[in-house]
N, C-alpha and C positions, 0 to 999 in steps of 0.2 A: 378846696373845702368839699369834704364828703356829701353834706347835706343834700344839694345841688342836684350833683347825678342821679342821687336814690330817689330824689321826688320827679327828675325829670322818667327816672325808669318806671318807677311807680304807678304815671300818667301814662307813659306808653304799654304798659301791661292792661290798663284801666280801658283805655281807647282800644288793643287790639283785640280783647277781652268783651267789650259790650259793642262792638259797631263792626268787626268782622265777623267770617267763618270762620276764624280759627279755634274758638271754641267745640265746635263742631267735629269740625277735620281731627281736632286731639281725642274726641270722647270715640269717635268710628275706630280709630288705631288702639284706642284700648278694649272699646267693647269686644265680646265674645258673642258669636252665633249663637241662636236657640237651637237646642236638638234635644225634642221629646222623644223619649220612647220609655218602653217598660224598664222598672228598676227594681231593684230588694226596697230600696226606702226614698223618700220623698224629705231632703233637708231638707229648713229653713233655718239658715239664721239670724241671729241677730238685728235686732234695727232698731236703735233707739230707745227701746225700753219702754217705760210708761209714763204717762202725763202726769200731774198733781191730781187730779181726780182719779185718779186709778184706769183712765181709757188707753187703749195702747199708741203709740205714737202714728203719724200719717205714715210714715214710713216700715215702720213692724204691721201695722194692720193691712198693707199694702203685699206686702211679702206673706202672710199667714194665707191672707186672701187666696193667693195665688197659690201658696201648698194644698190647701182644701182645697181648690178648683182642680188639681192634678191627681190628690188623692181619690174624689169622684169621680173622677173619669177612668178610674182602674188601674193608672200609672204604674202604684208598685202598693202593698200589701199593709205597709207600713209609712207614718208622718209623725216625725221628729219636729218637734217646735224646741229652736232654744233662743235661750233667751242670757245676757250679759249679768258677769256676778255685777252686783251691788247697784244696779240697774231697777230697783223694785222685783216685781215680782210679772215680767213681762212674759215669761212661758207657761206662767200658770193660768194669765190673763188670755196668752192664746188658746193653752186649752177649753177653755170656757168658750171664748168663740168658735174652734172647732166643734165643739158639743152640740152647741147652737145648729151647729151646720150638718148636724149627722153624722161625726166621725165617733165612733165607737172608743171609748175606754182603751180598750183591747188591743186597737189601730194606732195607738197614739204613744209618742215618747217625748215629754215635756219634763228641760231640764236646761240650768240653768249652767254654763260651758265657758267661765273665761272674760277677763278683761278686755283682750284683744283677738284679732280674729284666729291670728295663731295657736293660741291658748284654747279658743272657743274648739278648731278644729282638734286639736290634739287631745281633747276633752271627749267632743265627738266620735273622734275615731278611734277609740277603746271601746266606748260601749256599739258604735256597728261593728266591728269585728267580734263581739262577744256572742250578737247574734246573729253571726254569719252572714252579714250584709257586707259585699262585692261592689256592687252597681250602685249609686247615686244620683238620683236627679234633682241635684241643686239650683236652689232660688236665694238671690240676692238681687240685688242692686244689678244695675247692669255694667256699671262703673268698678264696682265690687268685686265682678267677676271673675276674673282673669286671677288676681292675688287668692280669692277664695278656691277657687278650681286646681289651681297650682300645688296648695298647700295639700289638698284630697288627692290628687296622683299622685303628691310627692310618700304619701300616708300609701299607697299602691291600693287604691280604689278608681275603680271605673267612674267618671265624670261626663253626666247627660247635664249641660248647662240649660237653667229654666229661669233668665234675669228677669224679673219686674220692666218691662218697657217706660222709662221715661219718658222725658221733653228732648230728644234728640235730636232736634232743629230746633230750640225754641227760638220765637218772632222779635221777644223784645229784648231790649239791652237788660236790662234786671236779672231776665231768666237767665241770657247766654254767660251775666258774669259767675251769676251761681255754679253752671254748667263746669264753666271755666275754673273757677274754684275748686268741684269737686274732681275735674280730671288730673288737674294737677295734683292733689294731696293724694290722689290712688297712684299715682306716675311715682311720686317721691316713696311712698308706702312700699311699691315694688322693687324699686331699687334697693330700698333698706331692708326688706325681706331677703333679697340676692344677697346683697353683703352680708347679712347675719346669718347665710346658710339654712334658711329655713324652709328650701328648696331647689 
């Protein structure tokens, strides 16, 4: 009987998942280094969208955050906020927090890029080459990164990776299954990216 196996595999995915490191050890082999330096534009993308109250998710506020934090420091000239179709209205909502935060009208490209990140990038990467942005210093996830950074070389753009720092140890079983959860869905995401040639 099938049943059996898959609940006993189940369990031991469950147990190596919340009471190991191998959580852990799988998100290091996917994560990507940080490397800031100067760029033509400052992505972000995607994360989430917006809440039912119109605030943007812990995860997109989290990432916008972090673009504004690069775009004042002088990074690069220009801050692309995008945001997922049918997602609400999560690049418009960043813009408004950028605003908040002093980024100029002028500084700012908010727009909304794509069901998926493949889509989102190939959306993106029309309008940077239109105006002759090269160089990118992209913010995601840091789980994110590697599929997202892929897709921009594969586009022949320069990639300064700037991931949002997670819980990359996290302490408790809760955290590490989430952890665990999310490395594997970027693990299988990348793989299916490979086979669909999408880099």
């Amino acid at each position: 009987m099938i049943v059996r196996p898959l609940g006993v595999a189940a369990l031991a995915l469950f147990f190596f998942g919340a009471f190991t490191p191998l959580p852990t050890l799988l998100y290091a082999r996917l994560a990507v280094p940080t490397r800031i330096g100067p760029a033509d534009a400052i992505v972000v993308l995607a994360g989430g969208g917006v809440l039912g109250d119109g605030q943007l998710s812990d995860t997109s506020r989290r990432r916008t955050a972090l673009g504004i934090e690069l775009y004042r420091d002088g990074r690069a000239p220009l801050l692309v906020l995008s945001g997922a179709l049918g997602a609400g209205a999560e690049s418009a909502a960043r813009a408004v927090l950028a605003r908040t935060c002093g980024v100029a009208d002028a500084a700012m490209l908010a727009v909304a890029a794509g069901h998926t990140t493949h889509e989102e990038v190939a959306t993106l990467a029309a309008l940077l080459r239109a105006r002759g942005v090269r160089r990118v210093l992209l913010v995601t996830d840091g789980s994110h990164m590697r599929r997202a950074a892929r897709l921009f070389e594969a586009a022949r753009f320069e990639v300064l990776p700037a991931p949002v720092r997670g819980l990359d140890d996290p302490p408790q079983p809760g955290e590490r299954i989430l952890l665990f959860h999310e490395t594997l869905r970027e693990g299988l995401a990348l793989l299916y990216y490979e086979v669909a040639g999408y880099f």
